[in-house]
C-alpha positions as CSV (number, residue, x, y, z in Angstrom):
1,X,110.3,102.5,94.1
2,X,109.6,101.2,97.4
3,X,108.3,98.4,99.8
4,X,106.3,97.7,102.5
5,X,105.9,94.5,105.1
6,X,102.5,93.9,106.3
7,X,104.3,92.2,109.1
8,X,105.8,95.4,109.6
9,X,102.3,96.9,111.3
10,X,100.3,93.5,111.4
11,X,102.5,91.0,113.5
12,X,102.8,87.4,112.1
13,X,101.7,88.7,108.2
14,X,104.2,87.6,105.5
15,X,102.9,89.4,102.8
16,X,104.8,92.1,100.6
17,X,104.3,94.6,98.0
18,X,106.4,97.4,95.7
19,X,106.1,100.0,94.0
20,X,104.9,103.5,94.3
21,X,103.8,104.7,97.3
22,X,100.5,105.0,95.6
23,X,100.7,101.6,94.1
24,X,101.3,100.3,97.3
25,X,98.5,102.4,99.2
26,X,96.5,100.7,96.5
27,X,97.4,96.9,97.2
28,X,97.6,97.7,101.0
29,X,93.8,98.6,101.1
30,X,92.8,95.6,99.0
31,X,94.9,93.2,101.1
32,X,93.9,94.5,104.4
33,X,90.0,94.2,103.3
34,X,90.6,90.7,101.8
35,X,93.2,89.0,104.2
36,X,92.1,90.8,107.4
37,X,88.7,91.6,107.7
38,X,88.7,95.6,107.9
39,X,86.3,97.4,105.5
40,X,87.2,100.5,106.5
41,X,90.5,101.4,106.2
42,X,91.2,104.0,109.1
43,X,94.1,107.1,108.9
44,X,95.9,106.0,111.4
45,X,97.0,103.0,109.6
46,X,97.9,104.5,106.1
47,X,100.3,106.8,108.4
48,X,101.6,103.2,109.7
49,X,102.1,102.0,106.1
50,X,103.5,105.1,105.0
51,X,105.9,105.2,107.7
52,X,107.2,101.9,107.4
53,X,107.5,102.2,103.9
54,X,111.4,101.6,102.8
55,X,113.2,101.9,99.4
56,X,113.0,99.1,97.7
């Protein structure tokens, strides 16, 4: 298992997620479509997520 803050690589965002790393790929995409606006979800930012990724 592990965790990601979106705060971690969008400043001033509180929101959280577990799991996999797949299951958070998964929740990350949704979130960053719904909550801020990118439709497109570029490489460069699943490296971010993956990076900042921590056991949980």
């Amino acid at each position: 298992m592990k965790a990601f803050r979106c705060g971690d690589v969008v400043p001033g965002c509180a929101r959280t997620f577990s799991g996999t790393e797949d299951d958070i790929l998964g929740q990350v995409a949704q979130h960053a479509q719904h909550d801020h606006g990118l439709t497109d979800i570029p490489e460069a930012l699943v490296t971010q997520v993956r990076e900042a990724m921590t056991p949980a």
